[in-house]
VOVO-196039 format. One line per 8 residues: their letters; for each residue x, y, z of N, C-alpha, C. Coordinates in steps of 0.2 Angstrom, whole numbers. Example, Ala and Ser with C-alpha at 12.3 -4.5 7.8 and 13.67 -1.06 7.14 Angstrom:
<dodos>
as> 66 -28 39 62 -22 39 66 -16 39  64 -11 35 68 -5 36 64 0 39
</dodos>
This chain:
<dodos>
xxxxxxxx> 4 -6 0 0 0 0 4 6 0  1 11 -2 6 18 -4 4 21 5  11 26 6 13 30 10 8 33 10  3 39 17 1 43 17 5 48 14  3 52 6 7 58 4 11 58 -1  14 52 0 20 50 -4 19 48 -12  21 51 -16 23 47 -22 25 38 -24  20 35 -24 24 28 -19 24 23 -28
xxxxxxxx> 30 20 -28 28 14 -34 30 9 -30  27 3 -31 30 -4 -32 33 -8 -37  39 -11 -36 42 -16 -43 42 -22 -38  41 -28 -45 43 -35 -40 48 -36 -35  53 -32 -35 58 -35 -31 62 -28 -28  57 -22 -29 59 -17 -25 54 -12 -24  57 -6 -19 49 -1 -19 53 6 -17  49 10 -21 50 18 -19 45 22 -18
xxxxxxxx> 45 27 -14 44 33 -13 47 41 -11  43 44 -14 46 49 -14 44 55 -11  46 58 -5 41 62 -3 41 70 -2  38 73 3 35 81 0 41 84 -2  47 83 1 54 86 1 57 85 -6  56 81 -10 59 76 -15 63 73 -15  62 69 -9 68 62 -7 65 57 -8  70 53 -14 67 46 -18 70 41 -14
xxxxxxxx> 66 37 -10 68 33 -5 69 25 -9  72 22 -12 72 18 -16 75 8 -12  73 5 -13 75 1 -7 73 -9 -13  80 -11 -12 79 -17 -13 76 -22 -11  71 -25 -13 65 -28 -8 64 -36 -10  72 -40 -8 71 -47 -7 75 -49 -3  74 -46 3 77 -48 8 79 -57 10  74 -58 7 75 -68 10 80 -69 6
xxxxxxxx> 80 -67 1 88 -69 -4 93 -61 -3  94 -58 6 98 -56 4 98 -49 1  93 -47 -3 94 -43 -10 99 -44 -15  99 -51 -15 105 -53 -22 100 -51 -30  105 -48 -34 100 -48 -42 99 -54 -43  96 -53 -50 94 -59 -50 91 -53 -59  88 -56 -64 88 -51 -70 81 -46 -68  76 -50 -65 69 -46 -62 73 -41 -58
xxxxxxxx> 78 -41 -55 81 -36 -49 83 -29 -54  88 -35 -57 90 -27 -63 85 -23 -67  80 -28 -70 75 -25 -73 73 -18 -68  71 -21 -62 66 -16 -60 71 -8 -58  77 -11 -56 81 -4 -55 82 0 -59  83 -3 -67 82 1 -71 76 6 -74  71 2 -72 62 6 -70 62 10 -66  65 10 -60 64 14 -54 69 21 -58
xxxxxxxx> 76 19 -61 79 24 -61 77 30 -68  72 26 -69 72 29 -79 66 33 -73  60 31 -71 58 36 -69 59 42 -61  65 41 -59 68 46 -53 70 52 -60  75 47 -65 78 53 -68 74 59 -73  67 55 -74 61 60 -76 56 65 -73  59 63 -67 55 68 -60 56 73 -57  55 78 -60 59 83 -58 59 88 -51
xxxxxxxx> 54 82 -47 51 84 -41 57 81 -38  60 75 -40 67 74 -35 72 77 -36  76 78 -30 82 80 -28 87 77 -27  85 71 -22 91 66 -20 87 60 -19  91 55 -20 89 46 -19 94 46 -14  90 40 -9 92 36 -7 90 29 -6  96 25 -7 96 18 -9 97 15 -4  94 9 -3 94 6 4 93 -4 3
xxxxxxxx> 95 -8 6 91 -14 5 85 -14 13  80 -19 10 76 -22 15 79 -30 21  78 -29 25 78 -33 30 87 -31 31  91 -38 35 98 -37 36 102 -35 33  102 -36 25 108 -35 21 106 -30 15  112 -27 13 111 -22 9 112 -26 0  114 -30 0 115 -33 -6 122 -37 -8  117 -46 -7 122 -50 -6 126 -50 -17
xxxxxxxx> 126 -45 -20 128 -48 -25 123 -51 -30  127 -54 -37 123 -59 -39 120 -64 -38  112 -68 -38 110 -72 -36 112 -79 -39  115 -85 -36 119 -90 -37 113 -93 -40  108 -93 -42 102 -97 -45 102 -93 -54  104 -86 -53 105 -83 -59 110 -83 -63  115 -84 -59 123 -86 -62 122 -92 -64  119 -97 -60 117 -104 -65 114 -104 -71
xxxxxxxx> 111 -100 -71 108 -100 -78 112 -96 -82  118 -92 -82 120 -91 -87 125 -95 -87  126 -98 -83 133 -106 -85 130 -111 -91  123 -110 -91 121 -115 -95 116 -111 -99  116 -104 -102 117 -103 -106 122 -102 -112  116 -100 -118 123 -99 -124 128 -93 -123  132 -91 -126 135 -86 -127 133 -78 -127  130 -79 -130 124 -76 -132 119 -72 -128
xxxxxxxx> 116 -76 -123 113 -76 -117 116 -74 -113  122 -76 -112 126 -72 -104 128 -67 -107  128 -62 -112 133 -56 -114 128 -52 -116  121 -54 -115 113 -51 -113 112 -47 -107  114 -54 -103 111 -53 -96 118 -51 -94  124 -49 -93 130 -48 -92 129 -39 -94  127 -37 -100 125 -31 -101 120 -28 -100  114 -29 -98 110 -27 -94 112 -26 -86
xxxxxxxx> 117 -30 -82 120 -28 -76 124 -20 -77  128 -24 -85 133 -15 -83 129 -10 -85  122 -13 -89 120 -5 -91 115 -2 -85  115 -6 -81 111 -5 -75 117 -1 -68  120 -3 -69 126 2 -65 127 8 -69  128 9 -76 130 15 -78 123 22 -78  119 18 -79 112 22 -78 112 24 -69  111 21 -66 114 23 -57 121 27 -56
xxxxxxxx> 126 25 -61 131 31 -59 130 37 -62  128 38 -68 127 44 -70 119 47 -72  115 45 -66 108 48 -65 110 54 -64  104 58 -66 104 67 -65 103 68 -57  102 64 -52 100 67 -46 107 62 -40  108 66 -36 114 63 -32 110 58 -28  114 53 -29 112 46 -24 117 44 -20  113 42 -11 115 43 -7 115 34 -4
xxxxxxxx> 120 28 -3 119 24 -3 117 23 7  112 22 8 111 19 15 112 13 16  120 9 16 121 2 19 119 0 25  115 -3 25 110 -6 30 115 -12 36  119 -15 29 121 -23 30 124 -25 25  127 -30 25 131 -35 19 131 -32 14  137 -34 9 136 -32 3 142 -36 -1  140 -40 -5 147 -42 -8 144 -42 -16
xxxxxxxx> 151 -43 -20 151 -43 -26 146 -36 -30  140 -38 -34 138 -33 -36 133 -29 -33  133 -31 -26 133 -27 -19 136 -20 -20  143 -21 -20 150 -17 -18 147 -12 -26  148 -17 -31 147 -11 -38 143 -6 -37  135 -7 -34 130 -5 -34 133 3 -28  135 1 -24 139 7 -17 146 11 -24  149 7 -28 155 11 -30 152 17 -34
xxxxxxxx> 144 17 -38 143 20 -41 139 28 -39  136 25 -32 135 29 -27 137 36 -27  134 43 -24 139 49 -25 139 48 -15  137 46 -13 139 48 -5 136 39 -1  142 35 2 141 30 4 141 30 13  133 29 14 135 28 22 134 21 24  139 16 27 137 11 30 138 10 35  134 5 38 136 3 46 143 0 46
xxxxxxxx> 145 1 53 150 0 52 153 -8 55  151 -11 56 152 -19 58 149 -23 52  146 -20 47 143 -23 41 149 -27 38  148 -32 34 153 -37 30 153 -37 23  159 -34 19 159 -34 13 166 -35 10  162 -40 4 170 -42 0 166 -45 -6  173 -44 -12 172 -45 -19 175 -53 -18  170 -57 -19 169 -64 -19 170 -68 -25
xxxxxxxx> 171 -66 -31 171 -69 -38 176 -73 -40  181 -71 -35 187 -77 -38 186 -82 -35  182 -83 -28 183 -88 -24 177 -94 -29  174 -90 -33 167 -94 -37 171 -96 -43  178 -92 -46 180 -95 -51 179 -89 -57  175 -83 -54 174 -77 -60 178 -72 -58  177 -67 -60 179 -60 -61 175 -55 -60  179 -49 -56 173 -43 -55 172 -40 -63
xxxxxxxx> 171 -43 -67 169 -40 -76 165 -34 -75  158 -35 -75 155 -29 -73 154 -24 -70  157 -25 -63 160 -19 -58 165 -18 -60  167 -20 -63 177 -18 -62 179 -11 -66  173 -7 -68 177 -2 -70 175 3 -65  169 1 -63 165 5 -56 169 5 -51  173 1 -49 175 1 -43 182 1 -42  185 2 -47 191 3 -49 192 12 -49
xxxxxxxx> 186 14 -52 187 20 -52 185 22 -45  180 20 -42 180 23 -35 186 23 -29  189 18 -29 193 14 -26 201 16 -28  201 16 -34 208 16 -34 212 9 -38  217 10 -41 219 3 -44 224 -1 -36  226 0 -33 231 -1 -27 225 -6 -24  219 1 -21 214 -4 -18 211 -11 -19  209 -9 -25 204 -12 -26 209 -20 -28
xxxxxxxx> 213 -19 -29 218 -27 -33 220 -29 -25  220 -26 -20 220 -26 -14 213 -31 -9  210 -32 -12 203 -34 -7 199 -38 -15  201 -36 -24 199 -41 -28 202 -49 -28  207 -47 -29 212 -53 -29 213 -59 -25  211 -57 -20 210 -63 -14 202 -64 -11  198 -61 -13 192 -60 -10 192 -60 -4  195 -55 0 197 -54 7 191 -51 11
xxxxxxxx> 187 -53 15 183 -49 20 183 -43 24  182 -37 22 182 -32 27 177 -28 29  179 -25 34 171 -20 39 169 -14 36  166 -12 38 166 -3 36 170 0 39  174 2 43 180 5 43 184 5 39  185 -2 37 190 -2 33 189 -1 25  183 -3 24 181 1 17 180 8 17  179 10 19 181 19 21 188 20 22
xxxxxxxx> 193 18 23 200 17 21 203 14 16  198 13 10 200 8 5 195 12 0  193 19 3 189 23 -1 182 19 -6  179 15 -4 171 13 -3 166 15 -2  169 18 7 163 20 10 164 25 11  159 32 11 162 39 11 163 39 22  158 35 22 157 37 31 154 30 35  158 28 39 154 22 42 155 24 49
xxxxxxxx> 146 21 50 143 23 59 139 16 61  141 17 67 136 13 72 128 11 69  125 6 68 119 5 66 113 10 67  116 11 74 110 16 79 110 24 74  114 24 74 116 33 69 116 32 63  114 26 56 114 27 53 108 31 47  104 30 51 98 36 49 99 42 52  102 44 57 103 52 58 110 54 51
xxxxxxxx> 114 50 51 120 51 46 117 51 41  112 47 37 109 47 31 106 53 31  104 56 35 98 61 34 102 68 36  109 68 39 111 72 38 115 76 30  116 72 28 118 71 19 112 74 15  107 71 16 102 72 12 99 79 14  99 82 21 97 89 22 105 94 18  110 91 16 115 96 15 113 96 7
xxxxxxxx> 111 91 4 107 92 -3 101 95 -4  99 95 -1 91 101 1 93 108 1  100 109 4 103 117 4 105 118 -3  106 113 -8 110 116 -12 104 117 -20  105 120 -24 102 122 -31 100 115 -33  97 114 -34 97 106 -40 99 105 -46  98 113 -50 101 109 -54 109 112 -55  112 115 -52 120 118 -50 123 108 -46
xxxxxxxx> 118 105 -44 121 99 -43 120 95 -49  113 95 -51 113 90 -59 120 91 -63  120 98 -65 128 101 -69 136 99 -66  135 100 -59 141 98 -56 143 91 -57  138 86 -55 138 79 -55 141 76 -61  139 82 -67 140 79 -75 147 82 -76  149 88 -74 155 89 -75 161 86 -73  159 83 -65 165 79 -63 165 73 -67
xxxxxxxx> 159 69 -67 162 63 -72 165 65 -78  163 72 -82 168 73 -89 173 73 -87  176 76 -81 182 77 -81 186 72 -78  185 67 -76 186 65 -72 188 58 -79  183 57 -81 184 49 -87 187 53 -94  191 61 -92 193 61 -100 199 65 -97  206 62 -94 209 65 -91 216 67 -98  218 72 -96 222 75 -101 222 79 -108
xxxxxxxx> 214 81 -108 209 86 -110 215 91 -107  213 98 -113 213 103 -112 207 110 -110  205 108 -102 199 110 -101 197 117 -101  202 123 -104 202 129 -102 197 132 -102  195 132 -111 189 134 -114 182 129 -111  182 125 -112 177 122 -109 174 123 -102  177 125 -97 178 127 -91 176 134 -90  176 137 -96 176 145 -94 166 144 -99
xxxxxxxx> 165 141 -104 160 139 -106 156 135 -101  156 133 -96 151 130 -90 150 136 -87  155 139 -84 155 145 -79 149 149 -83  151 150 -89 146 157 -92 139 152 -94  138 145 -96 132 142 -95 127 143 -88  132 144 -83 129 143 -76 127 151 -72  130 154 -74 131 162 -71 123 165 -76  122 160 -83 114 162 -86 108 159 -84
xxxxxxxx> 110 157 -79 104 149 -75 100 157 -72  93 155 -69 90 159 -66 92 158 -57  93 150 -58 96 148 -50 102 153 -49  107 151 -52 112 157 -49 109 165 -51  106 166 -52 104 174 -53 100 174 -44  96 169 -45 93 169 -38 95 168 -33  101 164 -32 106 161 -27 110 168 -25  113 172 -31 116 177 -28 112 182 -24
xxxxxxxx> 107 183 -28 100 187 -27 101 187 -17  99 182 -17 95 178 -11 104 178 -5  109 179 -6 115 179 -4 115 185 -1  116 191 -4 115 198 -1 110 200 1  103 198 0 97 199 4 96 196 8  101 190 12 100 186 18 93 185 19  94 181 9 87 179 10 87 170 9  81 167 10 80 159 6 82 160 0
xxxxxx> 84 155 -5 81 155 -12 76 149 -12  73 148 -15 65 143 -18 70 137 -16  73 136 -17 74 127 -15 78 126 -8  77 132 -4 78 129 4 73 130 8  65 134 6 60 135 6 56 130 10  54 128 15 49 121 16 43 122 11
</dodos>
């Protein structure tokens, strides 16, 4: 049943709402498996995420799993089937995971990952692609794949990039076990807290996104990744071409507006 108020959907294997504030509460709902994918899982995320990115009532997601675990990964019943599929088949369903991560890392609204619990393999992808990672901190996560006989393929560029080359070959390679402290020192977790604080920490992220413009964050979001996956660009000119894109926004005309009048602007407004 939908929330009093809220903009509420259901997908098979997950549920959102959105509420008056425009925080898209988005939450993986197969707890009995964990919240492992499985291709229903990626389908629906990919649903959920085409219609957040449509919305322009939202501001920020936050992604969460139901029950214990935040997302044990792929599910071992779906990875069976693509063992005994054709060729063909796993380079389908292998491509719908990465296109399902590349749509979550480069959605127009910032995503705030609320690790609940566990998280391994495409768990860990799902948090790399993340703009701000809070987890518990006694939570358990590792890239598991070799121990299966795979490879992080999918993730691997995701979490390479967030992590680092040093890290990531550091805790890939051996499918090592670590906590959230240590993933927060291994550059995963932006912040890991006690399970008790982890909804004041969430909520504290998300009120610091309500202070900011929306879409001076859409533009920022898209710029860091330009810059960041095209390095050794000569950004002069194009840099100086954002600045004068954003200085014609009404938001910065309002922003500054609203600076010397020690006033609100419309998006910090209840």
């Amino acid at each position: 049943a939908a929330e009093q108020g809220d903009n509420f959907a259901s997908f098979q294997l997950g549920k959102m709402y959105v509420d008056g504030r425009g925080v898209a509460r988005l939450t993986l709902n197969r707890p009995d498996k964990h919240n492992s994918l499985n291709a229903q899982m990626i389908a629906d995320l990919r649903a959920a995420l085409m219609q957040i990115d449509g919305d322009d009532k939202v501001r920020v997601v936050v992604l969460s799993g139901e029950g214990k675990s935040f997302c044990a990964g792929g599910d071992l019943g779906w990875m069976k089937e693509q063992v005994e599929s054709d060729r063909a088949g796993r380079i389908a369903q292998a491509t719908e995971l990465a296109t399902m991560l590349k749509e979550l890392d480069e959605l127009t609204k910032p995503v705030i990952a609320r690790v609940n619990g566990q998280a391994y393999g495409g768990g860990i992808g799902i948090m790399a692609v993340c703009d701000i990672v809070i987890a518990v901190q006694d939570a358990r996560f590792a890239l598991t794949e070799t121990k299966l006989g795979l490879i992080p393929a999918t993730i691997g560029p995701f979490i390479a990039a967030r992590m680092g080359e040093r890290a990531v070959r550091q805790v890939a390679l051996n499918a090592s076990s670590f906590d959230g402290h240590e993933a927060q020192g291994l550059g995963l977790v932006s912040k890991a807290v006690p399970a008790s604080e982890l909804d004041e920490a969430t909520d504290k992220q998300i009120n610091l996104f309500l202070e900011c413009a929306p879409g001076a964050v859409t533009n920022t979001k898209a710029w860091m990744i330009e810059l960041a996956r095209n390095p050794g660009h000569n950004y002069q000119s194009a840099s100086a071409e954002r600045l004068a894109d954003r200085w014609e926004e009404s938001e910065t005309e309002e922003g500054l507006a609203c600076f010397f009048d020690r006033s609100k602007p419309s998006w910090q407004r209840d």
